[in-house]
C-alpha positions, 0 to 999 in steps of 0.5 A, spaced: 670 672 799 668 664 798 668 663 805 664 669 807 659 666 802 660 659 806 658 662 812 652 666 809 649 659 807 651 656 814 648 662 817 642 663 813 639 656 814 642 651 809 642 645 815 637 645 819 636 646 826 638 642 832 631 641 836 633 639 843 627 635 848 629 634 856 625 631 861 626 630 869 625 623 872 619 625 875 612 624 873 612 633 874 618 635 871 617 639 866 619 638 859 624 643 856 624 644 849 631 647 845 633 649 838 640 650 837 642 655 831 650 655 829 651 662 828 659 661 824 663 667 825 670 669 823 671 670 830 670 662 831 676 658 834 678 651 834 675 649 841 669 655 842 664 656 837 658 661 837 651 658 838 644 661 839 641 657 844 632 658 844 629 656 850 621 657 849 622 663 846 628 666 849 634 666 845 640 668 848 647 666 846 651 661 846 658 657 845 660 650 844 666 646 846 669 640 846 669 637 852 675 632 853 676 630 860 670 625 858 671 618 856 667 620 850 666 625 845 662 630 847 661 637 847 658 642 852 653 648 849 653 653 855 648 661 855 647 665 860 641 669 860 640 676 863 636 673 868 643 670 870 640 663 868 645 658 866 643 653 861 649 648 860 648 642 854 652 636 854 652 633 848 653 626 846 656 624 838 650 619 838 644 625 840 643 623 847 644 630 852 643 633 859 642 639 859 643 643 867 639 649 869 642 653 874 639 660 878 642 663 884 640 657 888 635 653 884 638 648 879 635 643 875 638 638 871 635 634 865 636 628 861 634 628 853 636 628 846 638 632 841 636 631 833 640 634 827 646 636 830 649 632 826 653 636 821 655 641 827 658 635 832 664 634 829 665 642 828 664 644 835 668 637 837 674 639 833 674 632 830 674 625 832 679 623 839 685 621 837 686 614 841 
């Protein structure tokens, strides 16, 4: 009972959304802006966790994973709409992010940073990298 009231809490806003801003190189690129929602469940495991990922106003789910073939601590977030529009976020420990935006042929990708995050990162990360 004392965990269900914890991810309640977790899920009902007691830590605030990460807000997420990505921009091109170029002058004409668009700017995209993303809001993370940890949705916790009991159905979560070490090395995948359930997200909402808000891109505009389009809320699809999402999951997060560490990445462990990166020299640093990463982690990837990655939702796939029902207009088969992939988003994939990297996400770095510091807030630094990339976000790739794929459909059918088109894809884009988006360098930026992510605000926070910083009491889910060690969560979807599954803690510090042993050295």
């Amino acid at each position: 009972m004392a965990l269900f009231a914890m991810l309640t809490g977790f899920a009902l806003g007691a830590e605030p959304d990460i807000a997420c801003t990505f921009k091109g190189d170029a002058a004409d690129d668009p700017v995209v802006a993303v809001k993370l929602l940890p949705v916790p469940s009991l159905k979560d495991r070490p090395g995948l966790h359930r997200v909402m990922m808000q891109v505009d106003e389009a809320k699809v789910p999402a999951n997060a994973r560490p990445m462990p073939t990166t020299d640093e601590t990463d982690v990837m977030i990655r939702a796939s709409s029902r207009s088969n529009t992939v988003f994939t976020i990297g996400l770095r420990a510091d807030g630094v992010a990339a976000i790739h935006v794929a459909r059918d042929d088109a894809k884009l990708t988006l360098h930026g940073r992510c605000e926070e995050h910083e009491a889910w990162f060690p969560i979807w990360s599954d803690g510090p990298r042993a050295e």
